[in-house]
C-alpha positions as CSV (number, residue, x, y, z in Angstrom):
1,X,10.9,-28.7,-17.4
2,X,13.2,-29.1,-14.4
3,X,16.8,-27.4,-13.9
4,X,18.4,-30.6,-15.4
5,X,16.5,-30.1,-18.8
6,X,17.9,-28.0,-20.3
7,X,20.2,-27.1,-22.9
8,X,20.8,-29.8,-25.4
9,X,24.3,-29.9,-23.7
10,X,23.2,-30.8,-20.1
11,X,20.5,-33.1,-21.7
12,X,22.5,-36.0,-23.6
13,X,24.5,-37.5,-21.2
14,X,24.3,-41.1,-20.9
15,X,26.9,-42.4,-18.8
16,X,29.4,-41.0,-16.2
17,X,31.6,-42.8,-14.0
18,X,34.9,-44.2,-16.1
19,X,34.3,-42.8,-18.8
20,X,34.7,-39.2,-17.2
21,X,37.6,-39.9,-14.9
22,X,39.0,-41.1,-18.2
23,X,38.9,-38.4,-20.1
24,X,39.5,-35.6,-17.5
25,X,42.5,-38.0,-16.3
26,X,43.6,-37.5,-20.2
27,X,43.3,-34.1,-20.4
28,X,44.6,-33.4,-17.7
29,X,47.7,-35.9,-18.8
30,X,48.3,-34.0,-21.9
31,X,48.3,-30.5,-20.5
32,X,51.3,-31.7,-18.0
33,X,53.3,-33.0,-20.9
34,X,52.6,-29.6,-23.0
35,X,53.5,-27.9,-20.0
36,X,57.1,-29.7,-19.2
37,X,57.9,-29.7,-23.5
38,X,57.2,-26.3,-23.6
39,X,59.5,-25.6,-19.9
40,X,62.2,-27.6,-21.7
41,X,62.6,-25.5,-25.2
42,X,62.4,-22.4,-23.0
43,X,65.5,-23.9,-20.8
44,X,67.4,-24.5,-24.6
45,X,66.4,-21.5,-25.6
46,X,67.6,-19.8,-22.2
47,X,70.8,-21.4,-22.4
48,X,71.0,-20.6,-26.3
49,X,70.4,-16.6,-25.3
50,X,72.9,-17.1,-22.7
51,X,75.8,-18.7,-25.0
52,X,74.9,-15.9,-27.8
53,X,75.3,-13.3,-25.3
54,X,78.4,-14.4,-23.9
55,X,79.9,-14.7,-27.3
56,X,80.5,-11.1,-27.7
57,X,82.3,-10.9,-24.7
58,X,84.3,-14.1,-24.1
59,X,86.1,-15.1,-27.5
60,X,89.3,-15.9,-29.3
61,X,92.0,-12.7,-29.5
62,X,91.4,-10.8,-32.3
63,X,88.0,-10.5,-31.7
64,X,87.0,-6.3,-32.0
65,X,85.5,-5.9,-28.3
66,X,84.9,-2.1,-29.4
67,X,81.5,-0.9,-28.1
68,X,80.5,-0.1,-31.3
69,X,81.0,-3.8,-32.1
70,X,79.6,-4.9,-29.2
71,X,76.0,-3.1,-29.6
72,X,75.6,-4.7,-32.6
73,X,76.8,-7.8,-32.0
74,X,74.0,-7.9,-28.9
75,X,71.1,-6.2,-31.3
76,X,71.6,-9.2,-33.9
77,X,71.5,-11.8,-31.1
78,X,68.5,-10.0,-29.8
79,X,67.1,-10.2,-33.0
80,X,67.9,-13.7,-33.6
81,X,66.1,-14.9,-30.0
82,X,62.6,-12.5,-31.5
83,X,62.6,-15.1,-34.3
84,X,63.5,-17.7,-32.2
85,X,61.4,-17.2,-29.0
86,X,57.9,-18.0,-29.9
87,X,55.5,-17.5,-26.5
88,X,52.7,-19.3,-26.1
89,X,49.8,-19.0,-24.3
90,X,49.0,-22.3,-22.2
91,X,45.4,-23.0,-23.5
92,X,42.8,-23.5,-20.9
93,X,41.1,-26.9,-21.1
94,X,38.2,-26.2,-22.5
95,X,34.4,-27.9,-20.6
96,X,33.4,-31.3,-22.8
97,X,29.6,-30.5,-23.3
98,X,29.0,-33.8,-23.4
99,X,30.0,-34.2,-19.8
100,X,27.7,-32.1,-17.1
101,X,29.4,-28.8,-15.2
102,X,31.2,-29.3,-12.5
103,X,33.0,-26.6,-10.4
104,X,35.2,-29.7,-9.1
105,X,35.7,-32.8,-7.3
106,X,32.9,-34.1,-5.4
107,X,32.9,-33.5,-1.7
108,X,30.5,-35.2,0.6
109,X,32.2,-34.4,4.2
110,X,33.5,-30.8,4.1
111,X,31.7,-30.3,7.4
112,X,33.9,-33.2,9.2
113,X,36.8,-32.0,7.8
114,X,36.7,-29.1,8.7
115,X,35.7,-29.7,12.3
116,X,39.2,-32.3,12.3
117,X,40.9,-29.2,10.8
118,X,39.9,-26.6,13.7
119,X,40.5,-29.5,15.8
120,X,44.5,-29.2,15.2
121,X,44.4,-25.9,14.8
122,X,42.7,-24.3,17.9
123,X,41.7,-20.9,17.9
124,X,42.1,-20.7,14.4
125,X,38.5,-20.6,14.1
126,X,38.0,-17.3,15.9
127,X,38.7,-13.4,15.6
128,X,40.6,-11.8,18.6
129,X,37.6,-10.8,20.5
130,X,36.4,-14.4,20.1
131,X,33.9,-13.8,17.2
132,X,33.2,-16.4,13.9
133,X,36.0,-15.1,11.5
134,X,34.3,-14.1,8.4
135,X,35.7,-13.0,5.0
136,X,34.4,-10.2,2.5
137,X,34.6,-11.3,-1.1
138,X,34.7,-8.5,-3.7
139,X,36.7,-8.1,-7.2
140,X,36.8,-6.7,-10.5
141,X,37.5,-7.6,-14.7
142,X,40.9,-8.5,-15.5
143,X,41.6,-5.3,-17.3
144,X,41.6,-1.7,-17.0
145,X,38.2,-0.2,-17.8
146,X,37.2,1.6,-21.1
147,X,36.5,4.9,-19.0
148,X,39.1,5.9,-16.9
149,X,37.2,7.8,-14.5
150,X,35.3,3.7,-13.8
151,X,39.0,2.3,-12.6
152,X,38.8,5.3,-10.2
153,X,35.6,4.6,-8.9
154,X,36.5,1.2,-8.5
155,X,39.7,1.8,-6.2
156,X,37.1,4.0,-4.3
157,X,34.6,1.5,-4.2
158,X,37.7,-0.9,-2.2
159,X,38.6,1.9,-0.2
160,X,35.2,1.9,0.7
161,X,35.0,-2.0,2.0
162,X,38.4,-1.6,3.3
163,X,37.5,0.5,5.8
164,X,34.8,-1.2,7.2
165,X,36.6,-4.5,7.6
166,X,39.0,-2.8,9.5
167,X,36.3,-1.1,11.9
168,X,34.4,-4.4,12.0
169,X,38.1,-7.0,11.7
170,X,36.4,-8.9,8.8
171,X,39.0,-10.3,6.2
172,X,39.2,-9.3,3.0
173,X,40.0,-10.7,-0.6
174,X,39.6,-8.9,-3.4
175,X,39.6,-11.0,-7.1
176,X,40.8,-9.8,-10.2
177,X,41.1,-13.4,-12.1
178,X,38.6,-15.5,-14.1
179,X,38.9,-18.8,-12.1
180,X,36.7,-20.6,-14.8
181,X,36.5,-19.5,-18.3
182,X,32.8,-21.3,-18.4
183,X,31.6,-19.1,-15.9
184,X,32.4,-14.9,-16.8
185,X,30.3,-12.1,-15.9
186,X,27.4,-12.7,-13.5
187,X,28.8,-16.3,-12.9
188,X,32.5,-15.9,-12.0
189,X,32.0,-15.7,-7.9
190,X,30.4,-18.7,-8.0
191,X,33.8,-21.1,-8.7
192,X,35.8,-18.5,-6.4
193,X,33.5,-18.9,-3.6
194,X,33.8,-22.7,-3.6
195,X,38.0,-22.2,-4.1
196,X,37.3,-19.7,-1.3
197,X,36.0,-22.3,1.3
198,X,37.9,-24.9,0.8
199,X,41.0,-23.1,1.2
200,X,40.2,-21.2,4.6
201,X,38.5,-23.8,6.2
202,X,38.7,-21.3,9.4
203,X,36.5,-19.0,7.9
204,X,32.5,-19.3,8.8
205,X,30.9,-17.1,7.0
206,X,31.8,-15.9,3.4
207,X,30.4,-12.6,2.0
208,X,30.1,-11.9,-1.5
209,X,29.6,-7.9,-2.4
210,X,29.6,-6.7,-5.4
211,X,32.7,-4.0,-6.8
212,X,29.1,-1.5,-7.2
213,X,27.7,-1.9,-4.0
214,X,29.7,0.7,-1.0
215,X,28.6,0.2,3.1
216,X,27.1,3.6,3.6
217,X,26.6,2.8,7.2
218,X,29.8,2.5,8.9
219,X,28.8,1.3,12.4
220,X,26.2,-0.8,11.6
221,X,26.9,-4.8,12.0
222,X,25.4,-7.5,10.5
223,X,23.5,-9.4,13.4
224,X,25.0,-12.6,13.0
225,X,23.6,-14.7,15.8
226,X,20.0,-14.2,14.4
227,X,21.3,-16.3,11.4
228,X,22.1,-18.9,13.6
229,X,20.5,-22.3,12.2
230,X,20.8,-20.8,8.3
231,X,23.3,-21.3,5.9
232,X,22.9,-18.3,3.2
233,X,21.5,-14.9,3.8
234,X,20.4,-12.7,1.1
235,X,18.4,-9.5,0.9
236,X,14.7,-10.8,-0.2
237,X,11.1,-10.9,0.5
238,X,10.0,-14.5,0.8
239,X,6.4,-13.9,-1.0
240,X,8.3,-12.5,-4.1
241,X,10.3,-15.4,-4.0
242,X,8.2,-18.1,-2.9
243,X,4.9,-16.8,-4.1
244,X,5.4,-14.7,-7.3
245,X,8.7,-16.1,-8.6
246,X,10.0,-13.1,-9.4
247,X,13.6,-12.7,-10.5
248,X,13.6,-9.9,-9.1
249,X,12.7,-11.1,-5.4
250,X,16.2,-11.7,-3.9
251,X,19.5,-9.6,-4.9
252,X,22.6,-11.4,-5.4
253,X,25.0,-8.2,-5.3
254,X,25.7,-8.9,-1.4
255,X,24.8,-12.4,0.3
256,X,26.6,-14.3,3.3
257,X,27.2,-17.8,2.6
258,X,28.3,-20.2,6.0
259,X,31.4,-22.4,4.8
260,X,30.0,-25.6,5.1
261,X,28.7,-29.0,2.7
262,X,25.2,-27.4,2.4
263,X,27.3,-24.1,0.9
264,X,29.2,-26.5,-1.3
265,X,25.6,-28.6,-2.9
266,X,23.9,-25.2,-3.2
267,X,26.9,-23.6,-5.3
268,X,27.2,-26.8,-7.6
269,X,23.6,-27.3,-8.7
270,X,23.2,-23.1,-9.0
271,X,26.3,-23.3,-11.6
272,X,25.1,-26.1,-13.9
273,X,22.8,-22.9,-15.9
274,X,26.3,-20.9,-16.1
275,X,28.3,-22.3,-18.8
276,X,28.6,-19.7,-21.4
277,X,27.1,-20.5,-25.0
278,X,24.3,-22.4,-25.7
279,X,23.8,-24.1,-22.0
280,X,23.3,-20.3,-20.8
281,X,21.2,-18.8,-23.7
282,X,18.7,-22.0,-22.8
283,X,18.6,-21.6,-19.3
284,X,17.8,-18.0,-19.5
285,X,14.5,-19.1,-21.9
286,X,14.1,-21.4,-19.1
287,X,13.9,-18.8,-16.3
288,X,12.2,-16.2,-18.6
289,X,9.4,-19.3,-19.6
290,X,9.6,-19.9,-15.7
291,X,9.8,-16.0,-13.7
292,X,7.5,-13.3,-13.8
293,X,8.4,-10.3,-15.4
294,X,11.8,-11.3,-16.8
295,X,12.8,-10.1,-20.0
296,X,14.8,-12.5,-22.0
297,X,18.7,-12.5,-21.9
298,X,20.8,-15.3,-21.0
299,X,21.3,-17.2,-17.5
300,X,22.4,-14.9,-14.9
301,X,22.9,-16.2,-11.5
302,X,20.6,-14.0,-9.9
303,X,17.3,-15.5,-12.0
304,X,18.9,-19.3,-11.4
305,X,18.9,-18.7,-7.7
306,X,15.3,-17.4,-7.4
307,X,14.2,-20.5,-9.9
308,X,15.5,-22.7,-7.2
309,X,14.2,-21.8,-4.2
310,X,11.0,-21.5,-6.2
311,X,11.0,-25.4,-7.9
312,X,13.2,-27.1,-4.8
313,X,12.1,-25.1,-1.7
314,X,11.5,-27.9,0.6
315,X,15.5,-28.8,-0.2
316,X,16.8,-25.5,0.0
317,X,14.6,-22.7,1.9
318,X,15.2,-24.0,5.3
319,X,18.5,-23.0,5.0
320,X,18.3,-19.9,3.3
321,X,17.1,-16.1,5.3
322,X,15.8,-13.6,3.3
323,X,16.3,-10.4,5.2
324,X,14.4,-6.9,4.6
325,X,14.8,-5.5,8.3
326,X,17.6,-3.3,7.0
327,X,19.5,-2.9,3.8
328,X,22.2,-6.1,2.8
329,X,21.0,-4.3,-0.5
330,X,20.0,-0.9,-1.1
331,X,19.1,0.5,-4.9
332,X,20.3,3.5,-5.0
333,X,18.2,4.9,-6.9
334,X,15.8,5.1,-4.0
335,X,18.0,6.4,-1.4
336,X,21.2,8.1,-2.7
337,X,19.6,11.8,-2.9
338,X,18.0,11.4,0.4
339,X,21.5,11.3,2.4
340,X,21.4,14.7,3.9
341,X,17.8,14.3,4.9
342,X,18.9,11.0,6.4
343,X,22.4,12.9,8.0
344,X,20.0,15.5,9.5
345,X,17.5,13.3,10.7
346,X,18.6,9.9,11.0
347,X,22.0,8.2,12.8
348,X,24.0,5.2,12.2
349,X,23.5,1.4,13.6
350,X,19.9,2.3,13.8
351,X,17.3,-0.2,12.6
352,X,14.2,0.5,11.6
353,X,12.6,3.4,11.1
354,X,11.7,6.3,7.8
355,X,15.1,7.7,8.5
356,X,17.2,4.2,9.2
357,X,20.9,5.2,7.1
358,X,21.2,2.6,4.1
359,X,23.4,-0.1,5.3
360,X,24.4,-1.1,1.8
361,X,23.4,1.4,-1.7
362,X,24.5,-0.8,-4.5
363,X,24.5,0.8,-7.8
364,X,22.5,-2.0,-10.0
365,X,22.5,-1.0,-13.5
366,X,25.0,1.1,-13.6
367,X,28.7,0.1,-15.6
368,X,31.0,2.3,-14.2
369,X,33.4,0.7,-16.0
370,X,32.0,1.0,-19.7
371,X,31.1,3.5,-21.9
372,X,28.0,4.3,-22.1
373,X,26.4,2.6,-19.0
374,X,23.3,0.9,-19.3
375,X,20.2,1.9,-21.0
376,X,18.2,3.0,-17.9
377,X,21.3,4.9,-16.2
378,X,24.3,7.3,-18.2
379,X,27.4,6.9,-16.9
380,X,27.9,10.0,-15.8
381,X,25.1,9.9,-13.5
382,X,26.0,6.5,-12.2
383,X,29.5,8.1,-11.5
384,X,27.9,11.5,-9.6
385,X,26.0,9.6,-7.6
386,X,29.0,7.1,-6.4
387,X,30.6,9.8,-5.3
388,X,27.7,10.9,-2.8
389,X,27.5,7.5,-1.6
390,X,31.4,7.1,-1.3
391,X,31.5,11.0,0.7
392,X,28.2,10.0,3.0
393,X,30.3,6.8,4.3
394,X,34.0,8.2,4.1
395,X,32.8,11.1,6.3
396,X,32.0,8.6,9.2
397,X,35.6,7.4,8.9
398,X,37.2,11.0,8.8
399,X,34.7,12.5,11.3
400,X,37.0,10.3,13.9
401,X,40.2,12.5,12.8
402,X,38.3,15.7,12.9
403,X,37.6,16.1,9.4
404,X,34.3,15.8,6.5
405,X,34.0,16.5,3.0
406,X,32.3,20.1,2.3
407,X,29.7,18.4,0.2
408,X,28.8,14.5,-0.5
409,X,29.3,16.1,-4.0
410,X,33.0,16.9,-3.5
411,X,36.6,14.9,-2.7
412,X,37.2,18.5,-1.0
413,X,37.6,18.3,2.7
414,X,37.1,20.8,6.0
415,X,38.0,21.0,9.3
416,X,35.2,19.9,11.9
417,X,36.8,20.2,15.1
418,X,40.4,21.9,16.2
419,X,43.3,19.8,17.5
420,X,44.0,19.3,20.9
421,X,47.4,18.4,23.2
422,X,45.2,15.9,24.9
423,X,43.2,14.0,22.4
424,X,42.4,10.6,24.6
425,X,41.2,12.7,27.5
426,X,43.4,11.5,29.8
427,X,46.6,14.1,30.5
428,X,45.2,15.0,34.0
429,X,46.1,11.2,34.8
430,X,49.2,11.4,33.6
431,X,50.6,14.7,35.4
């Protein structure tokens, strides 16, 4: 069984061309004329309110313009536009199953185009200091999270990747909205990536992290010239990959992606296992059938990735660097109670070494957000211990202003050094 057989969905697809246009051209017909009908009665029913309104101010003499008249004059023409005023949601076209996924139009000369577009816009291309610009893609669900204490940790966790873009003048976009309604959970940075590249053609590289993973090595920076002749650049050992097809070979919770066509084939053939429903619940007893060691759930984008590599390597491994010379993924269960061994003994922007300061800890299997967390991890130890990863990095940005927190257990700060009247060094110049 191949990627493309699966899913009684994906399988039963006899013809494309006309046919498709057709009915994504009607779809997409009828939503516009739902949309301007449903624009219009709003306008009427704007103009309706507005009349109503105006009525208990503007009429005949005689009228009673008392306030007490006035009130509940407006209250019954409030209460007339509640019964009137019916909002409705704008339903979201829903994927034809008979038709295979697609996370858009077909592009076949994104790498041309965007060489003409840097081409009229010189310099566009490049940070000030003359580097590749980059972006750092990140987000979160929709809606607040069932534990409070999750949303906190969450802000954190921005905080967190704000600070080292500024240090290291990456851009940043954080996502809060489900681009595709085929493709939640695991899936959804899939269609945002692609939406991603196309719309900042001046961007080179674009790096998905996780809203659980935190940089715990402030100074370190990702050695970009040694990727130069791949395309996509993920944490992973090649024999688990290659060899053992494990699912759990490569991590998908922070990856760099070059904006370019290869980026753009990759991401469509990875989503055709994400569709919710029945086309996921099939690929994922295709990757279980297929991987070693993975239980069986649904799809999840990790699993798909590894299967690919695995089944199409001469097609796709070229391209793609597995890197395990420091940490574009660290589990933090493995290193997040060894950070004041690795403050006493270790330093930043090293590589290599026993004592080498995690470059990324990302908290897999934790739910910071949910309840009761996951069934290897509590949520409140999931929360404890993304606070010591959170204090071990943030003191490297306050240790600049003279200040570290007492503990990597506490939000409570102290004073490291005193001030001074000449904090650049360089008063004896100026007298």
């Amino acid at each position: 069984m191949t990627i493309k057989d699966f899913g009684g969905a994906q399988r039963r697809v006899a013809k494309l061309g006309v046919g498709e246009a057709n009915m994504k051209t009607t779809a997409m017909k009828g939503r516009t004329m739902h949309k301007t009908m449903y624009n219009s009665r709003l306008t009427i029913l704007c103009g309706l309110v507005t009349i109503l309104v105006l009525r208990g101010t503007i009429g005949s003499s005689g009228v009673d313009k008392s306030p007490q008249f006035l009130r509940t004059n407006m209250n019954v023409n409030v209460d007339l536009v509640r019964k009137t005023v019916v909002v409705e949601e704008e339903k979201e076209v829903e994927w034809d199953p008979s038709i295979p996924f697609s996370l858009g139009p077909k592009i076949t000369s994104w790498d041309e185009q965007r060489v003409l577009w840097n081409k009229k816009n010189p310099g566009a291309a490049k940070t000030l200091d003359g580097k590749d610009r980059m972006l750092l893609v990140t987000g979160s669900q929709p809606t607040k999270c069932d534990n409070p204490m999750g949303s906190f940790q969450l802000l954190k966790a921005l905080k967190n990747k704000m600070d080292y873009c500024r240090l290291h003048d990456i851009e940043i976009f954080y996502n809060m909205a489900h681009l595709d309604v085929e493709l939640a959970g695991f899936w959804a940075k899939l269609p945002l990536l692609r939406k991603l590249m196309l719309g900042h053609p001046e961007v080179e590289w674009i790096w998905w992290m996780d809203s659980d993973a935190l940089f715990t090595d402030m100074t370190f920076e990702i050695p970009i010239e040694k990727y130069k002749g791949y395309n996509m650049v993920l944490h992973g050992n090649e024999k688990d990959v290659y060899e053992k097809k494990s699912w759990l070979g490569l991590n998908t919770g922070s990856f760099l992606m070059r904006n370019c066509q290869w980026s753009l084939d990759l991401l469509e053939i990875w989503a055709i296992m994400g569709p919710k429903g029945a086309v996921r619940m099939e690929a994922g007893k295709l990757l279980t059938a297929s991987l070693s060691e993975r239980p069986a759930f649904e799809a999840d984008d990790q699993s798909a990735l590894v299967y690919l590599l695995a089944t199409q390597r001469k097609q796709w491994s070229p391209k793609v660097y597995l890197e395990n010379n420091y940490c574009l993924h660290g589990y933090w269960v493995m290193i997040t109670e060894r950070y004041e061994e690795l403050m006493a003994r270790g330093r930043p922007g090293a590589v290599g070494g026993e004592f080498q300061w995690p470059f990324v800890t990302h908290f897999v299997g934790c739910k910071p957000c949910g309840k009761g967390g996951s069934s290897s991890y509590g949520t409140d130890r999931c929360l404890a211990h993304m606070e010591r990863a959170f204090n071990f990095a943030d003191n490297q940005i306050l240790n600049k202003y003279g200040f570290r927190h007492k503990t990597l257990n506490t939000y409570n700060v102290r004073r490291v050094r005193n001030d001074t009247a000449d904090p650049l060094g360089l008063k004896h110049l100026v007298l």
